[in-house]
C-alpha positions as CSV (number, residue, x, y, z in Angstrom):
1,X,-13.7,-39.9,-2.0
2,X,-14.9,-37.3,-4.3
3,X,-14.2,-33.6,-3.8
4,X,-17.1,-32.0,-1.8
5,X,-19.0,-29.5,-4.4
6,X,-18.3,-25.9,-4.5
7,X,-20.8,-24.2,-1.8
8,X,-19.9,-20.5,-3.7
9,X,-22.9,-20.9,-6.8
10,X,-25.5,-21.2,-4.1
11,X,-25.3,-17.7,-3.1
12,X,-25.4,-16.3,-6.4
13,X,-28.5,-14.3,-6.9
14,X,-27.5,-13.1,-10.3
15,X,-31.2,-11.7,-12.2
16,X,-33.2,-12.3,-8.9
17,X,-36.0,-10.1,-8.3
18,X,-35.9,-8.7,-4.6
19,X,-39.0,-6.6,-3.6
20,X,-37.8,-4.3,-0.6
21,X,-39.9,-1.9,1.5
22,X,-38.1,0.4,3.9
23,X,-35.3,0.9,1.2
24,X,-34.6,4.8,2.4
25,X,-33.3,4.1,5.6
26,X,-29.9,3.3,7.0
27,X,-30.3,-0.1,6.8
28,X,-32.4,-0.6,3.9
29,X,-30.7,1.4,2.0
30,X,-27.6,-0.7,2.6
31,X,-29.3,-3.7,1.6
32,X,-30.7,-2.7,-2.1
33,X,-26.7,-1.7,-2.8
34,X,-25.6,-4.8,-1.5
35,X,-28.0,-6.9,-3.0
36,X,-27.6,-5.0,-6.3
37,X,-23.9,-5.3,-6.0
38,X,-24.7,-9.2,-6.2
39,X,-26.5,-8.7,-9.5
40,X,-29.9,-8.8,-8.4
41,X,-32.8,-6.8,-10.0
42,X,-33.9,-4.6,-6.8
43,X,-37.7,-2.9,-6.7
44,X,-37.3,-0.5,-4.1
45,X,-40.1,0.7,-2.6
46,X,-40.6,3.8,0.5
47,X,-42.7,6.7,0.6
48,X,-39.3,9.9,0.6
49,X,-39.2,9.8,-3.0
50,X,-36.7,12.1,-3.0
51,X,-34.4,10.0,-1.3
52,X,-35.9,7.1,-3.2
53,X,-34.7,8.4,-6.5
54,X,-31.1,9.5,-4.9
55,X,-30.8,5.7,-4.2
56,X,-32.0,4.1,-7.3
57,X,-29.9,6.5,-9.7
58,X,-26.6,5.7,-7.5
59,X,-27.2,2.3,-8.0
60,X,-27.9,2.3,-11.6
61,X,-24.4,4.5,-12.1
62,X,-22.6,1.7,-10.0
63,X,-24.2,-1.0,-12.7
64,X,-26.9,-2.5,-10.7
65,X,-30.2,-2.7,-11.8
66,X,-33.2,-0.6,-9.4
67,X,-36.2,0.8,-9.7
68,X,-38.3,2.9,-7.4
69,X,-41.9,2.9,-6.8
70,X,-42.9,5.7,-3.8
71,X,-45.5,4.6,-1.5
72,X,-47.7,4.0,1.3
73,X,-47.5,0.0,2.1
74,X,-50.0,0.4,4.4
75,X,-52.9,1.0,0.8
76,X,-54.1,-2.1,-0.5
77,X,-53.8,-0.2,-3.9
78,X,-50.5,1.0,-3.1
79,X,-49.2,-2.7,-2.6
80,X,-51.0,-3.8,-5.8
81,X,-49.3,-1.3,-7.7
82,X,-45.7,-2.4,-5.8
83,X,-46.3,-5.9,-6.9
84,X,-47.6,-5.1,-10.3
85,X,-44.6,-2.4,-10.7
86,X,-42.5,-5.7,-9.7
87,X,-44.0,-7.9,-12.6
88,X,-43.8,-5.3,-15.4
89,X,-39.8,-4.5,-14.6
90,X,-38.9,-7.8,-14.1
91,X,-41.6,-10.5,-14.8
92,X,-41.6,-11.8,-11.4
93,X,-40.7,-11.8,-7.7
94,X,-38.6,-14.2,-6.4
95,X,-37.4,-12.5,-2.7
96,X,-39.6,-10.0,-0.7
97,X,-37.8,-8.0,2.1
98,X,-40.4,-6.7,4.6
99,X,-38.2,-4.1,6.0
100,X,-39.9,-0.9,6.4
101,X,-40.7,-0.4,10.0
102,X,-41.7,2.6,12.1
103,X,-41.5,3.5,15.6
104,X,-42.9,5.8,18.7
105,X,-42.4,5.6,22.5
106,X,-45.1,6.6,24.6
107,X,-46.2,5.1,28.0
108,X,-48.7,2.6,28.0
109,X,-51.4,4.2,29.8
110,X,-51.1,7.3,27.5
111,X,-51.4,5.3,24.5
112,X,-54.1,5.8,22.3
113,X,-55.6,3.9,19.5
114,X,-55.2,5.5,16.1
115,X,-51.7,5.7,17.1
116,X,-51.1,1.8,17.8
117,X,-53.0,1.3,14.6
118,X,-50.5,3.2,12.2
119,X,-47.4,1.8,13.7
120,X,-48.7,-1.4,13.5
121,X,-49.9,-0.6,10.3
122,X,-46.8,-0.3,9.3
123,X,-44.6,-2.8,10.9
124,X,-47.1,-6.1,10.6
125,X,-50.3,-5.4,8.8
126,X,-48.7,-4.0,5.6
127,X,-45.6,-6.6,6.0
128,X,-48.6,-9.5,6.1
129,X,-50.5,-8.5,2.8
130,X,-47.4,-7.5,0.9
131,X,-46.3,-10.7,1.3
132,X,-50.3,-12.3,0.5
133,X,-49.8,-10.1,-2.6
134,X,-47.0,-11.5,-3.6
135,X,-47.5,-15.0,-2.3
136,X,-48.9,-16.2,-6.0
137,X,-45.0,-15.1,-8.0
138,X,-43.2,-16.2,-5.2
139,X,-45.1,-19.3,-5.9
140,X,-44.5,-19.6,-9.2
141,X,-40.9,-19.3,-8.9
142,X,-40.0,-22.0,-7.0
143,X,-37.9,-21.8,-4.8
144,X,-39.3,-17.8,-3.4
145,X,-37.9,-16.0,-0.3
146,X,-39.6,-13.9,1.9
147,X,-37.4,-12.5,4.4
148,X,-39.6,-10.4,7.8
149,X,-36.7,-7.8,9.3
150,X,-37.3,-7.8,13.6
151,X,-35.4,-6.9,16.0
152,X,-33.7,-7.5,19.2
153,X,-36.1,-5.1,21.1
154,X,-38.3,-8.2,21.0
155,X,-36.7,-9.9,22.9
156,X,-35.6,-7.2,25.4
157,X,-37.6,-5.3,28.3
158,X,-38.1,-1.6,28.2
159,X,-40.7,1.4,29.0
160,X,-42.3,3.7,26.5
161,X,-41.7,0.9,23.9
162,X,-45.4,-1.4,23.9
163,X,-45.1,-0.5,19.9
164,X,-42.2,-1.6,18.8
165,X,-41.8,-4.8,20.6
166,X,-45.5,-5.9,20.1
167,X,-46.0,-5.1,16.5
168,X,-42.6,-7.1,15.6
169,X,-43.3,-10.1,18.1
170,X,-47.0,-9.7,15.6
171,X,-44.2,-9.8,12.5
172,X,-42.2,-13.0,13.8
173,X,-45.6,-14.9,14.8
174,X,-46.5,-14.3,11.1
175,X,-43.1,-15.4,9.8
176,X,-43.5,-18.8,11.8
177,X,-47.1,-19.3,10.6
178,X,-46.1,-18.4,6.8
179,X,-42.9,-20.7,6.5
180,X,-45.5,-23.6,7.6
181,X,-48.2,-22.7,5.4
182,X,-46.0,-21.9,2.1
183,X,-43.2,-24.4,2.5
184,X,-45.0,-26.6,0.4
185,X,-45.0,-24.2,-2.4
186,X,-41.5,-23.8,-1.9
187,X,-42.0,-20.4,-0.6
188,X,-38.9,-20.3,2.4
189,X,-39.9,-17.3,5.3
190,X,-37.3,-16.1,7.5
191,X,-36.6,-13.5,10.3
192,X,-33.4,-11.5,10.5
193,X,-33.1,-9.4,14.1
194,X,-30.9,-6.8,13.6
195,X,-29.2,-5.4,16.7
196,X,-27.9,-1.6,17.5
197,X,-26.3,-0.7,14.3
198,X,-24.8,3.0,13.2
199,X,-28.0,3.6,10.9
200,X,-31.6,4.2,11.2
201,X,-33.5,4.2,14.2
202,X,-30.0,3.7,16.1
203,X,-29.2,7.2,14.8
204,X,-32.0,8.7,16.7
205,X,-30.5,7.7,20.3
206,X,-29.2,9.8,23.0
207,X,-25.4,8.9,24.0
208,X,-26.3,7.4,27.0
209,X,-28.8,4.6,25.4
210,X,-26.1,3.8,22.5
211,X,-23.6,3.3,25.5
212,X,-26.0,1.5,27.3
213,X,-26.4,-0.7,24.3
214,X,-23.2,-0.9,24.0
215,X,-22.3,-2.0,27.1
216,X,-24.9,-5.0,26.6
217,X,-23.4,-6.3,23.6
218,X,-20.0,-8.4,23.8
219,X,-18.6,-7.1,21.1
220,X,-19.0,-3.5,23.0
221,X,-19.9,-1.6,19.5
222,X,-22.4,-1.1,17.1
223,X,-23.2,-2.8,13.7
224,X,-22.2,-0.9,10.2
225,X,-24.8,-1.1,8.2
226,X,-23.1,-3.2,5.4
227,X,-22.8,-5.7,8.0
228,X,-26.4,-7.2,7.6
229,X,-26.1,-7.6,3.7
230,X,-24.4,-10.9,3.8
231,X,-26.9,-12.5,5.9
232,X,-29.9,-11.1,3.1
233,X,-27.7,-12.5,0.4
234,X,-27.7,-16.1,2.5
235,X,-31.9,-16.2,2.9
236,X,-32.0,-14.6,-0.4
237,X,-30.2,-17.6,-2.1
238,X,-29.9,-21.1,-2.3
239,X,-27.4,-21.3,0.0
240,X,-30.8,-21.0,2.9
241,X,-32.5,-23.7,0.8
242,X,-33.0,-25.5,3.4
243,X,-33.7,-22.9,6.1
244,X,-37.1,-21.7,6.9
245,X,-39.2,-20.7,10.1
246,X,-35.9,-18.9,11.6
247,X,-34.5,-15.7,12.8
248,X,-31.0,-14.8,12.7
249,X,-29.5,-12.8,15.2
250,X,-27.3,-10.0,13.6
251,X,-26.4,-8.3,17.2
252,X,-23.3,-8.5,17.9
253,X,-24.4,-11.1,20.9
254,X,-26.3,-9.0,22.6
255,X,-27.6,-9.8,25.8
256,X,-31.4,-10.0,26.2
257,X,-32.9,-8.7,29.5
């Protein structure tokens, strides 16, 4: 029989464009050097341009290839000028990374409504219409990506925390309804759920709710940061070709309540 073919050129991503909100953070941060590591073209995009630039210059002295574009997802014209930045850097988009996401505890019946609008302004309106915006060059590459970032909060219970969970279960219903509607334009759309991991939000925490995370998760520690790249460089490439309408779990097994 002949030798199966080498899987390795599938997850090459060599002169892919990825298009990532939230790229400031712990987490996003680690996934425009990873991804640029892999020799993509990264078009990072947050509002702290500050931090922004820190990010893009270190990865353009590690020789990757960034850009920055500051702003406010939540602008129509802001996510016009992400998209078009996009086009004019690279001449397309080929992998969109909705990872920006923003949080706030507050008891139900204390909750007001300017403040559910802007977090879910945030976490599933401007992730939808980023992805509407740049639904026509994911098109016209191919075989596009869009990848939604979650979390296991979703799936677990918890006061003060209506935001969070509802405005990502809003972000994974439009990641289900996407990959039906764009698979026939060969337009994949995936979920990742990240678990407690040393960066970000999970930086925030008291030490009793990271032990109490903790103690729900088999692996009885938290994620590193660089631990989540591997599985945006698998929905980023060929390697997912086949994969679409999915989340993957990047938890360390933890148990849902």
């Amino acid at each position: 029989m002949p030798d199966p073919p080498d899987p390795r050129p599938q997850f090459d991503i060599t002169n892919r464009t990825i298009l990532l909100t939230g790229g400031t953070g712990g987490l996003g941060s680690a996934i425009a050097r990873g991804l640029a590591a892999c020799g993509a073209h990264l078009v990072i995009v947050a509002r702290a341009a500050d931090r922004l630039k820190e990010i893009v210059v270190g990865i353009q002295d590690a020789g990757g290839s960034a850009v920055g574009v500051p702003a406010d997802i939540t602008l129509a014209e802001d996510r016009a000028a992400v998209v078009d930045t996009a086009i004019a850097e690279f001449g397309g988009i080929d992998v969109l990374i909705n990872n920006a996401g923003v949080t706030h505890r507050v008891p139900v019946a204390e909750l007001d409504v300017e403040t559910y609008r802007r977090i879910n302004g945030v976490n599933a309106e401007a992730a939808l219409f980023l992805a509407q915006a740049a639904y026509p060059h994911l098109k016209a590459h191919g075989n596009g990506s869009v990848v939604n970032v979650l979390s296991i909060g979703m799936w677990n219970s918890g006061a003060n925390s209506v935001l969070y969970r509802s405005t990502k279960s809003a972000l994974h219903g439009m990641t289900m309804v996407l990959a039906q509607e764009w698979a026939q334009d060969g337009i994949r759309v995936n979920a990742v759920a990240p678990g407690t991991f040393e960066a970000g939000m999970g930086t925030a925490l008291s030490a009793d709710r990271v032990a109490a995370q903790v103690a729900r998760t088999p692996m009885r520690r938290r994620g590193r940061p660089d631990e989540i790249v591997p599985t945006m460089l698998y929905l980023a490439s060929d390697a997912s070709s086949y994969v679409t309408g999915t989340t993957l779990r990047v938890d360390g097994g933890t148990v849902s309540l």
